[in-house]
N, C-alpha and C positions, 0 to 999 in steps of 0.2 A: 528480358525487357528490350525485345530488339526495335518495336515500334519507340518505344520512349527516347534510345541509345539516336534513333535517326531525325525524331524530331526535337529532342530537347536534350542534346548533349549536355549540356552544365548539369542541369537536375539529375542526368543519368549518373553522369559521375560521383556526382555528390552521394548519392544513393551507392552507388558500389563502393563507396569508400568507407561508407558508415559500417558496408557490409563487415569490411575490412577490418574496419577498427573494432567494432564487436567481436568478431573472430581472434584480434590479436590482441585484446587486453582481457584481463581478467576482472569483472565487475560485480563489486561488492555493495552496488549503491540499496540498498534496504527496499526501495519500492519500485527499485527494476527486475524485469524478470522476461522470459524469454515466451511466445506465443507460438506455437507450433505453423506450422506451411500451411494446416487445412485451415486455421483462424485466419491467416491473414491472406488467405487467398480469398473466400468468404468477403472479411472486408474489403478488397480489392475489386471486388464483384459489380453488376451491373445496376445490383440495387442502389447504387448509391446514386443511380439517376431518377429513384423515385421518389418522389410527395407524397407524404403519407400522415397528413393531420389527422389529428384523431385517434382513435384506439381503434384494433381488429373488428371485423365485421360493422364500425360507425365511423367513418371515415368520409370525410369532405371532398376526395377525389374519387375518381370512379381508377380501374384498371389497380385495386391495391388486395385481389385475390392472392397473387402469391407472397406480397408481403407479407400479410393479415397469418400464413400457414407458419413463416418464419418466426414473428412476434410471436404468436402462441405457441411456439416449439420452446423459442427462449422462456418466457412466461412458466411453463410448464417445467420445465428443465429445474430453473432456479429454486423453484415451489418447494422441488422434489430434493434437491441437493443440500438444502438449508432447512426444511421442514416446515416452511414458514406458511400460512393462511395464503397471504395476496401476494404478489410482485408485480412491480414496477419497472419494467426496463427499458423505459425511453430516456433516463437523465445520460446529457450527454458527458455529467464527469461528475465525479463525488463529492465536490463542492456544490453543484446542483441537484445534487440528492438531500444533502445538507440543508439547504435552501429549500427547498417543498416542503420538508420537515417542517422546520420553525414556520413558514408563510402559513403551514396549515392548521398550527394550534397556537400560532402566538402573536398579537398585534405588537405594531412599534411600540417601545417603552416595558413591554416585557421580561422578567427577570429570567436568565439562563446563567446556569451554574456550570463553568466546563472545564477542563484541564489547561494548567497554565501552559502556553505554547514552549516555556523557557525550562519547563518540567516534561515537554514532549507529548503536550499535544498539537491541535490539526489550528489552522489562519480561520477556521471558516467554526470553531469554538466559542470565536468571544474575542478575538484578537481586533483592537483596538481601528483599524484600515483596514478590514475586513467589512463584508455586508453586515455581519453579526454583530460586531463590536458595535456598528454604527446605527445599527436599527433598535439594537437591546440594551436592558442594563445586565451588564456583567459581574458575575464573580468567579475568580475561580477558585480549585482545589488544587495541590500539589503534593509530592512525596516527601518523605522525610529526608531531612537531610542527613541525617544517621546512617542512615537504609538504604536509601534511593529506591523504596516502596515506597506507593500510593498510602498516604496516610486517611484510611476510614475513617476512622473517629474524627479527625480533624473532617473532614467529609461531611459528614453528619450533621457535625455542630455546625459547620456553613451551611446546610441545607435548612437544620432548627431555625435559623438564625434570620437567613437572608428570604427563606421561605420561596425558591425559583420556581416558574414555570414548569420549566421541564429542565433536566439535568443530562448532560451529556455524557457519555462513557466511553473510550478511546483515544488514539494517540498515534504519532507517527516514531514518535521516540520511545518507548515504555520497552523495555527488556521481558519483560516478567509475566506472569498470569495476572490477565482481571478477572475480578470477584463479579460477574454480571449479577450474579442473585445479588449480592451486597447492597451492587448499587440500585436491583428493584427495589428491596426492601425499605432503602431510605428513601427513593421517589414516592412507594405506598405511604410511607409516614408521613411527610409533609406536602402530599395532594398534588405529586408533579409528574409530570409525562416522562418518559424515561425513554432516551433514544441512545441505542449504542452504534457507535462507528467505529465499523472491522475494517478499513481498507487495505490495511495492512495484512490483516492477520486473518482474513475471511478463507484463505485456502486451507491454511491451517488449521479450522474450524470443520471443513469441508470433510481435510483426512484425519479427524479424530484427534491431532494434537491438541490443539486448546479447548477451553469448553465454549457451549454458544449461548449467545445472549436471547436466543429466540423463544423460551419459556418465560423468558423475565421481562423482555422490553416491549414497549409501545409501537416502537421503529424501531428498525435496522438499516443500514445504509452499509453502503463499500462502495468501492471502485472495482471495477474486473479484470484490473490488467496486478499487477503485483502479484501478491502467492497466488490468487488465482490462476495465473497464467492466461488471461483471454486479450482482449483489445480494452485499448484504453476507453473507458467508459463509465457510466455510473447505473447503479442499483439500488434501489429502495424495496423492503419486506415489511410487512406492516401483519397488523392484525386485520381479519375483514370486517371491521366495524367502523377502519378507517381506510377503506380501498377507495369509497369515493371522491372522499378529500385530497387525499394524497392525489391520485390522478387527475383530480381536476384542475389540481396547484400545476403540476407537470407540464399538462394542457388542456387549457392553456393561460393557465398563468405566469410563467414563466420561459416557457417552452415555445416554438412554432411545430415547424415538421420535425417527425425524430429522425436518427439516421441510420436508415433503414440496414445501408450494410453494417454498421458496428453490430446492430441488435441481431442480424444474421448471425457474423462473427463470434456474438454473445452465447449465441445458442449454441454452435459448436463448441467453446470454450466450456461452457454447462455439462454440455455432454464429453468431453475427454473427462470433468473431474469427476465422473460419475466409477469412472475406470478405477483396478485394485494401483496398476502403475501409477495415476496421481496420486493415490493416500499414498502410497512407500515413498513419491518423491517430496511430498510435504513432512515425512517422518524421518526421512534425510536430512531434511532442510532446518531441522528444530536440533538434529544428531550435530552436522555441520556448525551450526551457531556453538551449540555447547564446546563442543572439542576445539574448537577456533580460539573462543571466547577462555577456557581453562590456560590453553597456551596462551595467550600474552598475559596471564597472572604469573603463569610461573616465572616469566620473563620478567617479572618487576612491573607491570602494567596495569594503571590503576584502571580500574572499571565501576562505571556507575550501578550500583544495587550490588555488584560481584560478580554478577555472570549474566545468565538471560535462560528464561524458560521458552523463546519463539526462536523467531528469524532472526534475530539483531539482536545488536549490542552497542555500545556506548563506551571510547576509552576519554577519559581524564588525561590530557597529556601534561597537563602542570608540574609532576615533578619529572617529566622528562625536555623541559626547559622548549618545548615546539609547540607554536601556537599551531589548532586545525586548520587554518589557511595555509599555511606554510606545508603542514606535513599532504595537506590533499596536490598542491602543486609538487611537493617532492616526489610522490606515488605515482602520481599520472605520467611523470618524464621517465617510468620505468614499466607502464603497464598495468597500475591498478589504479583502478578507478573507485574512486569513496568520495562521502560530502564530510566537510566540514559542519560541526553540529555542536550546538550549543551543552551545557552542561545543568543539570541543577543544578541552581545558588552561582551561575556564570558570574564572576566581575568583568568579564569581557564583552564584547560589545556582541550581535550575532552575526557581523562580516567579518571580524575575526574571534571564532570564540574558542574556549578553552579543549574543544574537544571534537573525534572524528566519532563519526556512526557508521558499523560494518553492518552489512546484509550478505546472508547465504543465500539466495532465491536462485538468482540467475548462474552460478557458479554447481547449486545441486542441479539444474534442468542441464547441464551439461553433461552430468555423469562424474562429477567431483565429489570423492567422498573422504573423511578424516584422514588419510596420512597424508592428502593435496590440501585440504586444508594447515595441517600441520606448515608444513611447508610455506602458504603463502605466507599464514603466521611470521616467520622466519622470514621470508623477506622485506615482511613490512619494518620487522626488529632491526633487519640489515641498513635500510635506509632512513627510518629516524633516528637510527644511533653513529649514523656516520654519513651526514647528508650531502659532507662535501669530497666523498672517495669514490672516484671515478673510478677505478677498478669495482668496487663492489657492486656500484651501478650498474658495469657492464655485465658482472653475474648475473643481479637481478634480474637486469632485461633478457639475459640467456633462457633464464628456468623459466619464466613469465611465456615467453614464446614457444620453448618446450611441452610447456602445459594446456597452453592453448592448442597447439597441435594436437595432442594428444587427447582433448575433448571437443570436435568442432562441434559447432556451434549450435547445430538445428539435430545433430546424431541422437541424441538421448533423448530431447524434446519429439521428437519426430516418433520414438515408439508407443506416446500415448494416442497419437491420431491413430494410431494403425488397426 
């Protein structure tokens, strides 16, 4: 970056720092993840000086030949890696995939039935200061508080009941497998569109860990950057029955130009998960959450539902007397980086709520696998259980830096471009 270093030192530094700080902490946040050199160079590219309303080969500028090759690469890619009829890949984030969805089958005052935000799902479900909360009538669904599984039946009887539009399916918090057939089956019985949202969990779909909703739903939607590992972005897969609604809401209903380099970027990302290296590193990523996730039970650490069949998990810190604001400010002064994250049935409020949320994404893309996990495990045990021992602290930040070393950053992500 020696042009940027000469004209715009603040920005440059700021950018080598961040490089730094990725490099030197260990990041467990559930929907980061690491995008290989060839995606973000891609996005860094020169399409990003192009205009490009419209869709491939119908386009409102002239000179959009080589976009038009890119888009249908992407286009083509996703089709192919998801199984799906139609795609979409002009939304510029998965809250705007969200959004073409409902503008395409649902007027204001319309009924959506989606996952409680506070039971872990998405703002853009139904959440009250959200587009959704504010255009529709809401209800949601949630898990049991037994279990901290998705309660179907309870499911159902809100669908008999409340009789919604269309029904949402996904989450940002959810440990576990969704039932996508399930929740087709109760959209077919009470006459509603059925749209699931993988952003989370779409790579893991990708490598055969979870099942896909692509048999069963209306829509599909994600983001591209999290397990998938591509550029922050959005996607829409549909049936082709609804490719021209969907696109039209895109643009331009909602949309102007798309941007041309993310959707580049997109299509590399498409094609790295095409590779056998992304399925093993998404079958890591599900290995990692387990074995992570079994260590802090044995440690006395409660977890919501018990463990987790994906990327993430969910710890309860209640009977270990540390609110998740506290303990994410105690982890970051040591190296690892986590959010704070609400709990089902939280009595806390969600700027301080009862509980932290771990992700393996960006920690498997490094080349991190179970006995490193094991380990962070352990030092997270080290610093919630003794958060004012400066000695232990300084261990901490020992092995944290250790291990960082020992996996940079772009080394493992860097063998699926290859």
């Amino acid at each position: 970056m020696i042009t940027l270093k000469n004209d715009d030192p603040e920005v440059w530094r700021a950018i080598q720092e961040e490089v730094e700080r990725q490099q030197n902490t260990i990041d467990l946040i559930a929907s980061e993840n690491i995008c290989s050199p060839a995606v973000q160079e891609a996005q860094g590219s020169s399409m990003t000086n192009k205009y490009a309303e419209g869709y491939a080969r119908k386009r409102w500028y002239a000179g959009c030949g080589n976009v038009d090759t890119v888009e249908e690469l992407a286009i083509e890619r996703a089709k192919q890696i998801f199984g799906a009829e139609h795609a979409n890949v002009q939304p510029h984030a998965g809250s705007q995939a969200n959004m073409a969805v409902c503008f395409s089958v649902l007027k204001p005052g319309d009924r959506i039935l989606g996952m409680d935000l506070s039971h872990g799902g998405h703002l853009t479900h139904g959440f009250k200061k959200n587009f959704s909360g504010m255009l529709y009538e809401i209800t949601h669904y949630g898990v049991k508080k037994e279990t901290g599984y998705i309660d179907y039946d309870e499911l159902r009887a809100i669908a008999i009941k409340t009789k919604p539009h269309i029904i949402i399916a996904g989450a940002s918090a959810y440990p576990r497998i969704i039932d996508f057939q399930k929740f087709g089956k109760i959209a077919d019985e009470v006459g509603a569109y059925f749209m699931a949202d993988i952003a989370h969990i779409a790579g893991l779909i990708v490598g055969g860990v979870h099942p896909s909703p692509i048999p069963y739903a209306d829509f599909v939607t994600t983001t591209t950057h999290k397990t998938l590992r591509g550029p922050r972005g959005g996607l829409i897969l549909c049936k082709s029955k609804y490719a021209k609604q969907i696109d039209s809401v895109i643009f331009p209903g909602i949309q102007g130009g798309p941007f041309m380099h993310c959707i580049a970027a997109k299509a590399v990302a498409f094609k790295e998960a095409m590779t056998e290296e992304f399925k093993q590193c998404q079958r890591q990523t599900v290995k990692n959450a387990k074995t992570m996730a079994q260590e802090f039970v044995k440690r006395g650490y409660t977890l919501v539902s018990g463990g987790t069949d994906n990327h993430l998990f969910l710890i309860d810190l209640r009977n270990k007397g540390i609110p998740g604001k506290e303990a994410q400010i105690l982890l970051e002064e040591v190296g690892i980086i986590l959010n704070r994250n609400t709990i089902p049935f939280d009595e806390r409020g969600a700027n301080e709520p009862s509980g932290i949320r771990i992700g393996t994404p960006t920690v498997t893309s490094r080349g991190i696998k179970e006995a490193e996990v094991i380990k962070i495990a352990e030092c997270i045990d080290k610093i919630l259980s003794n958060p004012s021992d400066i000695k232990i602290k300084e261990t901490v930040q020992k092995t944290i830096r250790d291990l960082c070393s020992a996996h940079p950053l772009y080394e493992e992500a860097c063998q699926v471009a290859k």
